[in-house]
ZADRENZA-933666 format. One record per atom (N, C-alpha, C, O): x, y, z; residue in one letter. Coordinates in steps of 0.02 Angstrom, whole numbers, plus 50000, padded with zeros to 5 digits. Example, Ala and Ser with C-alpha at 12.3 -4.5 7.8 and 13.67 -1.06 7.14 Angstrom:
<pts>
506604971650390A506154977550390A506604983550390A507124983450423A506424988850354S506844994750357S506455000250394S506705005750402S
</pts>
This chain:
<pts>
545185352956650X544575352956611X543995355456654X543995361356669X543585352256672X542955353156699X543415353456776X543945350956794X542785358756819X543125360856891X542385355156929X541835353956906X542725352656998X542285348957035X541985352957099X542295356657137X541065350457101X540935354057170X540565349057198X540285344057173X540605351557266X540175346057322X539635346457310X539345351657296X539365340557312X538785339157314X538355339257389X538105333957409X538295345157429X538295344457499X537705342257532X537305346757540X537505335457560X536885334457588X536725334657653X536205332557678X537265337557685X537465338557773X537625342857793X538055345657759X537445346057852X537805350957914X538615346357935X539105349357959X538605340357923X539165337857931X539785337957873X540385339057883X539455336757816X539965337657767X540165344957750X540645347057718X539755347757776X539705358857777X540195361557816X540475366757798X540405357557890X540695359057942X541205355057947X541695358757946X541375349757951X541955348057951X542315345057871X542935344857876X542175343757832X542395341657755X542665345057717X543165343057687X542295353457704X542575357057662X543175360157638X543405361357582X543435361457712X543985366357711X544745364157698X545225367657682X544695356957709X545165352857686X545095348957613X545525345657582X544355350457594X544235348957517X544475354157482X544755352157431X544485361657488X544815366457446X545435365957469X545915366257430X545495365157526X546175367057523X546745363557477X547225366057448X546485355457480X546895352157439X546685352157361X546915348157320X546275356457348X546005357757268X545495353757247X545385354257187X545145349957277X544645345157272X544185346057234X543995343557181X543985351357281X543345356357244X543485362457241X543905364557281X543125367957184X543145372857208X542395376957200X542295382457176X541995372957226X541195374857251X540815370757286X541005364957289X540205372557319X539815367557332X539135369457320X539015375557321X538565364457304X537975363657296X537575362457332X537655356657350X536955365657366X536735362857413X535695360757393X535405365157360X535475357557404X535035354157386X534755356457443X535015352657484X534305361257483X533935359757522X533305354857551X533195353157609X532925353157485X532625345657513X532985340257526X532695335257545X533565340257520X534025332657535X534415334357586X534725329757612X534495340957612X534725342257666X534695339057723X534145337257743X535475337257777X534935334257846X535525338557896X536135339657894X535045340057935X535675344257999X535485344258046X534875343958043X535745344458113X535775344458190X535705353458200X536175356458226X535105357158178X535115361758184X534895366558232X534285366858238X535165369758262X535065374758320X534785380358311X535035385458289X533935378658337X533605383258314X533525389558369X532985390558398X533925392358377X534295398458439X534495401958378X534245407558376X534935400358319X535435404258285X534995405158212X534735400558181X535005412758195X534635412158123X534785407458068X535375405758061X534175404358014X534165401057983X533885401257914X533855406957891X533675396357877X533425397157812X533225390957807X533585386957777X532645388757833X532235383357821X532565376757861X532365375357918X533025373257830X533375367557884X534275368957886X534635364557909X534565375657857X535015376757866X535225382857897X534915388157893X535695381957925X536125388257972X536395394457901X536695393157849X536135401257925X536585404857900X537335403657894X537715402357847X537385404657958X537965406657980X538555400457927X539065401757895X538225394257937X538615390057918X538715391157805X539145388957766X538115395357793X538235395457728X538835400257705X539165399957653X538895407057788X539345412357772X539745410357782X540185413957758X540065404257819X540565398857838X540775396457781X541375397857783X540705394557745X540755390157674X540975394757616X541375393157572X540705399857619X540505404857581X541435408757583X541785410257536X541555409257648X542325412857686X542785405457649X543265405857612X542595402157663X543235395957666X543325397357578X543875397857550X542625397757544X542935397557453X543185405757425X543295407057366X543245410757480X543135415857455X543785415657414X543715417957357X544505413157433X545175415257364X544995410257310X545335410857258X544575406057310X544565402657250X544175406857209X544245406057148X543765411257231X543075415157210X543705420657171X543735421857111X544155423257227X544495430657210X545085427557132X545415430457089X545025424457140X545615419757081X545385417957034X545675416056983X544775418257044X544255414256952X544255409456960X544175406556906X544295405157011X544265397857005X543495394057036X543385389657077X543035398656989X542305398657028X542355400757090X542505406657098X542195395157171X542285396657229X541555400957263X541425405357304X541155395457206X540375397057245X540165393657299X540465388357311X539605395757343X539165392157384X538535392457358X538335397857379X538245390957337X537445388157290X537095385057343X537395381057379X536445386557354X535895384857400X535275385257362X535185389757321X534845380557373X534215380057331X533525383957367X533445383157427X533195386857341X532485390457384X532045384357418X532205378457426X531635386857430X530995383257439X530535380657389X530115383957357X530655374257387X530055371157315X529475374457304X529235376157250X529235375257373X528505377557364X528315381857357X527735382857375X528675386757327X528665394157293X528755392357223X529035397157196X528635387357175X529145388257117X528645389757080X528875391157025X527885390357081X527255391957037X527145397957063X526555399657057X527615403357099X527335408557073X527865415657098X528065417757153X527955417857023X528715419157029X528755425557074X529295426957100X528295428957084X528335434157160X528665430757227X529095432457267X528315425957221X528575420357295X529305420057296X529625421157347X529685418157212X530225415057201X530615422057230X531015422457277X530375427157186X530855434257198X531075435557264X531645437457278X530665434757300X530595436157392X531055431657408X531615433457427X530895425957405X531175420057423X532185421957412X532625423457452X532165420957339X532755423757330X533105428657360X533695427257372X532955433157373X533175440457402X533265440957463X533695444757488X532665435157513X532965436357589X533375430357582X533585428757638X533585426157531X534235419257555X534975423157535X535525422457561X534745427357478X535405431057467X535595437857516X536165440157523X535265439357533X535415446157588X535495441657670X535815443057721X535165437257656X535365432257725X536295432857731X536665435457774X536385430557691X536935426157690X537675431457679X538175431457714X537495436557604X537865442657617X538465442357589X538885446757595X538545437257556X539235435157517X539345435657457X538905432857425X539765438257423X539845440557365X540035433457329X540005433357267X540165429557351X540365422657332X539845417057352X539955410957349X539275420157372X538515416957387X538135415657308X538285419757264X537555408957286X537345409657245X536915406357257X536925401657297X536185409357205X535505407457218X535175402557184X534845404257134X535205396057202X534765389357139X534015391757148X533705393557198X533805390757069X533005393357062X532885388557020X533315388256976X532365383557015X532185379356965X531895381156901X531405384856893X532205378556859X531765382856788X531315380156747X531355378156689X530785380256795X530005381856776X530105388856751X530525393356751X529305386756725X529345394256691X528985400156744X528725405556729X529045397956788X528935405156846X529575405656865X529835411256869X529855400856877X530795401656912X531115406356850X531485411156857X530905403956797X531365409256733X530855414056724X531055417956681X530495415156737X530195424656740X530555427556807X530745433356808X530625423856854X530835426356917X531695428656909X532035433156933X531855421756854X532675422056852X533015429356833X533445432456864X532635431056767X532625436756716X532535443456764X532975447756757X532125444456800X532045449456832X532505450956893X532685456656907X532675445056929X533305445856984X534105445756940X534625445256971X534085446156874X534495445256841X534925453856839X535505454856819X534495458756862X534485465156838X534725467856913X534915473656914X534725464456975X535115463657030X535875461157046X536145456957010X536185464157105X536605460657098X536635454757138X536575455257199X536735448057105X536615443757134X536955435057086X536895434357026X537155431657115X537455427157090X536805420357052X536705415557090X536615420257018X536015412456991X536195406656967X536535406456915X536065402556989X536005394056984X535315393356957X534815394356993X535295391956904X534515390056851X534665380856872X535205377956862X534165378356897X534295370556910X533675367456878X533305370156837X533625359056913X533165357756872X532985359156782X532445359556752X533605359356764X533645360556687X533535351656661X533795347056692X533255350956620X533295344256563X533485343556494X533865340056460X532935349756487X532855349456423X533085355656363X532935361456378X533355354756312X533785361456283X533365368756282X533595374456278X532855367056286X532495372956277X532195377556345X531935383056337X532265374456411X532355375556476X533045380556494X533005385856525X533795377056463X534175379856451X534355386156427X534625390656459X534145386056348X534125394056316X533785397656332X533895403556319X533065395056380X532635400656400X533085402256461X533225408156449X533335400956506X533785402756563X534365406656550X534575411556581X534605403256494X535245410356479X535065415456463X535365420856464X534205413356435X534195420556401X533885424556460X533875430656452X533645422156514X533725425656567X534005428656611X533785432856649X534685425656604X535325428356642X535625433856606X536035437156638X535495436056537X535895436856494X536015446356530X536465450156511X535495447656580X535535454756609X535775455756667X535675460556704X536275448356682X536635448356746X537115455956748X537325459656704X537165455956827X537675465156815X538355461356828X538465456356862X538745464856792X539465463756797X539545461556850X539245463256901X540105456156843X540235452756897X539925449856935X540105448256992X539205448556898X538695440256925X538915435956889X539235436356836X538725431056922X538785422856862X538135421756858X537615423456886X538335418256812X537325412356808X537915404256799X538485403456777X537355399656831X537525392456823X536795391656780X536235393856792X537025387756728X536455380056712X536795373456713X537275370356688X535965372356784X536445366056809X535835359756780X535245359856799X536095354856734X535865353056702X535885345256722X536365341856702X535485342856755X535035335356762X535445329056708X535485329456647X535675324556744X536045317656719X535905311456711X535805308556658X535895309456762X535445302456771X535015299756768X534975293656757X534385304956779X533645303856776X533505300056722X533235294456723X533755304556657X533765300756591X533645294256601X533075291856597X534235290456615X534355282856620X533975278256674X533885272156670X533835281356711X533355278756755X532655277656729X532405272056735X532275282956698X531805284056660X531975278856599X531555274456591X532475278856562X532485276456500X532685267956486X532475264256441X533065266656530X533455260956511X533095254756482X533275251556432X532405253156533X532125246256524X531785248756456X531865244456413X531315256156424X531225251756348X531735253056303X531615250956246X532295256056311X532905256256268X533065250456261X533205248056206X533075246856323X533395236956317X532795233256277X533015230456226X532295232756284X531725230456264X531815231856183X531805227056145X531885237956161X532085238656081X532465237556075X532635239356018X533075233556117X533905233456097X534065240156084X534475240556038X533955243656100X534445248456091X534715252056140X534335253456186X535475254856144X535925255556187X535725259156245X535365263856230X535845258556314X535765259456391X536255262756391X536745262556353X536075267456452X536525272256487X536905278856453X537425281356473X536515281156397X536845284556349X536465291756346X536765297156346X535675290956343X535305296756336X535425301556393X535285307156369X535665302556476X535925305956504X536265309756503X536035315256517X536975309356487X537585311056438X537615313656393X537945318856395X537245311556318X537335315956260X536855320356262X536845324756219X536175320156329X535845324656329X536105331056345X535935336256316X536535330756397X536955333756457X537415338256388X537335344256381X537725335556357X538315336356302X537805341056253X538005346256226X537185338756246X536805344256173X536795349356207X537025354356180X536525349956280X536395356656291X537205360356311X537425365656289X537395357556340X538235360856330X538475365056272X538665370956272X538425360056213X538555363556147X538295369856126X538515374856098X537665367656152X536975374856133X537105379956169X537095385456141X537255379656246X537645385156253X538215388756247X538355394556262X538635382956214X539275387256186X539195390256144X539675393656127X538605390956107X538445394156054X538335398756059X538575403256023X537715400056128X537265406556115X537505410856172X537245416356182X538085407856219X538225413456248X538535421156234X538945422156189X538315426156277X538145432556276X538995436556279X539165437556337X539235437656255X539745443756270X539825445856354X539305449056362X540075445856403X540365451656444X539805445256517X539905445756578X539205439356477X539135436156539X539415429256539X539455425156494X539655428756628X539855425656638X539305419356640X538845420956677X539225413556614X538705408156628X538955401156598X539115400356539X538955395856652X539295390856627X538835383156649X538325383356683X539065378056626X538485372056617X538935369956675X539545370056682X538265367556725X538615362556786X538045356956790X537425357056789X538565351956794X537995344556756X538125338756839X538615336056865X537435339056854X537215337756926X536855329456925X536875326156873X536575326956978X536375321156978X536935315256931X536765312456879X537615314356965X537885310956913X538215304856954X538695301756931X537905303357016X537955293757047X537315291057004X536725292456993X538015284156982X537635280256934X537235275356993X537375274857053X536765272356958X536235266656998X536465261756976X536525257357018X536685260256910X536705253456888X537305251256929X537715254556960X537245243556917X537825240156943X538235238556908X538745236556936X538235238556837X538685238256806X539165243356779X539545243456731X539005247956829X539545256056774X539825257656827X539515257156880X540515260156827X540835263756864X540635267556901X540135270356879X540855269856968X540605276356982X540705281456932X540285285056906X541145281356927X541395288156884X541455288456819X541865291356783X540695282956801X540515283256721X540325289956713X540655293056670X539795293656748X539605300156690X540205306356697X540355310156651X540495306356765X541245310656762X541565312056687X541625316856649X541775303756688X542105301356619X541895304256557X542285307556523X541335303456542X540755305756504X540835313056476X540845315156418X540895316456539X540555324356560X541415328356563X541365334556564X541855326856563X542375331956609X542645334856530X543065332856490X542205340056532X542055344356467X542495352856498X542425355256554X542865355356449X543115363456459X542725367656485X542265370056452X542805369056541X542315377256573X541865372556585X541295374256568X541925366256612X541155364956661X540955362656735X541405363756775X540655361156749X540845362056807X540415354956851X539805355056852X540765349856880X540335343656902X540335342156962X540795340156998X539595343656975X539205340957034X539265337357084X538795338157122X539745332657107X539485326457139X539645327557202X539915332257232X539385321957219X539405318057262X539835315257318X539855309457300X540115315557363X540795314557424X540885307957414X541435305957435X540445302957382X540785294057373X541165296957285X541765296157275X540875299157249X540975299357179X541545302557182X541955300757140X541765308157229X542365313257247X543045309157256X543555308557223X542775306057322X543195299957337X543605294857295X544205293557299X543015291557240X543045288157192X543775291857136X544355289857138X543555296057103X543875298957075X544515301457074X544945301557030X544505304557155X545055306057177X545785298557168X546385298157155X545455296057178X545765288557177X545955283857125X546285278757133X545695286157066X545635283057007X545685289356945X545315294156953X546125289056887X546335294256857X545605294556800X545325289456780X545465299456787X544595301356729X545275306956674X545725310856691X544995303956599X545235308756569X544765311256545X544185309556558X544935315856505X544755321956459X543995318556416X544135313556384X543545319756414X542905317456372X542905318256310X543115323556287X542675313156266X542315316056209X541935320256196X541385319656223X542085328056135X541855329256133X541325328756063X541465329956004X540685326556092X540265324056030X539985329756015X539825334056056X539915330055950X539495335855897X538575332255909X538265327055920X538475340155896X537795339555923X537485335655852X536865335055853X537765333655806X537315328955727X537185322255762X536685318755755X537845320755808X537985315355803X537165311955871X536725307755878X537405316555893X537045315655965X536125318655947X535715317355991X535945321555902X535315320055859X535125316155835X534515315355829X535655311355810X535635305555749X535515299155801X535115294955779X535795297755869X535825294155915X534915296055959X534565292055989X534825301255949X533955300156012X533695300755966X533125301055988X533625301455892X533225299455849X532925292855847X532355291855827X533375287755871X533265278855885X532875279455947X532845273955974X532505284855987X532035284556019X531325285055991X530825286856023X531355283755943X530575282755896X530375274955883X529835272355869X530995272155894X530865265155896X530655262255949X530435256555943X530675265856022X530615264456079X530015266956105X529815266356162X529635271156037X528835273256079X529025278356143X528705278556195X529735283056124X529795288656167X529855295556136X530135297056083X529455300556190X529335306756174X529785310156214X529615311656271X530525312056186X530825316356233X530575322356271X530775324356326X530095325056234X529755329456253X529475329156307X529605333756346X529065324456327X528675320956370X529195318156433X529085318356493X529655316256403X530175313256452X530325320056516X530235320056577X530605325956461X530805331556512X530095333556551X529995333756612X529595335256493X528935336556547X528925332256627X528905335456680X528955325956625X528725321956658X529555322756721X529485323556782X529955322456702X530565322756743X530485330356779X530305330856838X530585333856753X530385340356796X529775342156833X529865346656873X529205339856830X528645340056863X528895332356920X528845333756980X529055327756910X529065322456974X529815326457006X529945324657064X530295331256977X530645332057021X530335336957069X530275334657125X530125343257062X529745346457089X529315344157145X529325346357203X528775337757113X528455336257145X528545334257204X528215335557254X529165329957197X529725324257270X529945330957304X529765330657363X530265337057291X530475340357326X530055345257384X530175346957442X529545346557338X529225350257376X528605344457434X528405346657488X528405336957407X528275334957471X528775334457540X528605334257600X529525334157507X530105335157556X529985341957611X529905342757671X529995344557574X529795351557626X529265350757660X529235353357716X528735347357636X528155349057657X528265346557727X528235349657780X528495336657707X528515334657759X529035334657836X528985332257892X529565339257798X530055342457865X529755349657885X529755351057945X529515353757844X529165361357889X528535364657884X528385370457870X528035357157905X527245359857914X527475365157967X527065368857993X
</pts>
């Protein structure tokens, strides 16, 4: 069903973890978050903010037969936050991480603001691999495919689409109205899935990869939103405890819910005095926001 990728927050899990994670089929990609990044980095050897080239073209070599086989076999790296208001910045930005690195099995996360998706659309007409992140909300989504939609043969586009936040954000007045916890993440995750099975393009390749998915609560499994999520052609995010987890414990096949059903369900957010709308506004601006003080505060 759904293919699994690292969730990579280390020079350690980059360098010694991977190569025995594909090899045994674990994963066949990884994700890399540059504000959550942490590395022992040697600043002698070229770089890209707090990570080693070399180590992305490293990563990049180890997935290349999963890449040559169709079995995804990306390396995904995120820009610099603090370019994301203004999409000249983003373009640049983009172009020296992808010519850095030089891998045909290299790919570029751009957040989709709406400068990251003017930026997306236009590097779309390059050749070059895109990760649209920071997605929430369905209409973030279709504007992103419809940005990819001028990828050149033999690019991909990812939309990698936000999980948990939901429930974190939502739970205490969902409980407060009685009404059901831990759910708006998921069928959010699942509408926009649907929506792009819909509107995708002929001849491009672009597929939903559904990120942020370690649960907080204490009462859910790790591998509640897995469970949830391990949807056809998608592709999940996590985490090296959640990897672990999983690996260890059998996840089947998900429900797949119709998008009526899953309308008819956040409709009962009117009882709760919530504006989904508002929800994604507010989730994508504090993610942004956390990331780019991250940078700020590792490379004054």
């Amino acid at each position: 069903m759904a293919t699994v990728w690292l969730n990579c927050n280390s020079d350690t899990l980059l360098k010694n973890d991977i190569s025995k994670m594909v090899e045994d089929d674990t994963i066949t990609g990884v994700m890399i978050d540059l504000s959550k990044y942490k590395s022992n980095i040697d600043s002698s050897k070229p770089k890209y903010h707090n990570i080693q080239i070399e180590d992305l073209q490293n990563a990049c070599d180890i997935l290349i037969d999963k890449y040559n086989d169709g079995e995804d076999g990306f390396v995904a790296c995120s820009i610099d936050s603090r370019v994301v208001k203004d999409s000249k910045k983003i373009i640049n930005e983009a172009r020296e991480l992808f010519d850095a690195v030089d891998r045909e099995n290299f790919m570029v996360s751009i957040p989709a603001t709406p400068e990251g998706i003017d930026a997306m659309s236009k590097l779309s007409t390059k050749v070059m691999n895109i990760c649209a992140t920071y997605v929430f909300s369905p209409n973030q989504a279709s504007q992103s495919v419809e940005a990819l939609t001028n990828l050149e043969r033999g690019c991909e586009g990812i939309i990698r689409v936000d999980v948990a936040s939901f429930d974190e954000l939502l739970n205490v007045p969902l409980a407060t109205n009685n009404l059901s916890k831990d759910r708006i993440g998921f069928f959010n995750a699942i509408k926009i899935y649907n929506q792009i099975a819909q509107i995708k393009v002929p001849y491009v390749n672009t597929k939903v990869c559904f990120s942020n998915m370690d649960v907080f609560q204490t009462w859910l499994e790790p591998s509640y939103y897995v469970e949830q999520l391990n949807l056809e052609n998608a592709i999940l995010d996590l985490s090296k405890d959640v990897i672990d987890y999983i690996s260890e414990n059998e996840v089947g096949e998900a429900f797949e819910f119709q998008t009526k059903h899953i309308d008819a369900f956040l409709g009962y957010l009117t009882y709760a005095n919530v504006s989904l709308q508002s929800v994604y506004d507010e989730l994508l601006t504090s993610s942004i926001k956390k990331d780019i003080a991250e940078f700020e505060k590792r490379f004054k």
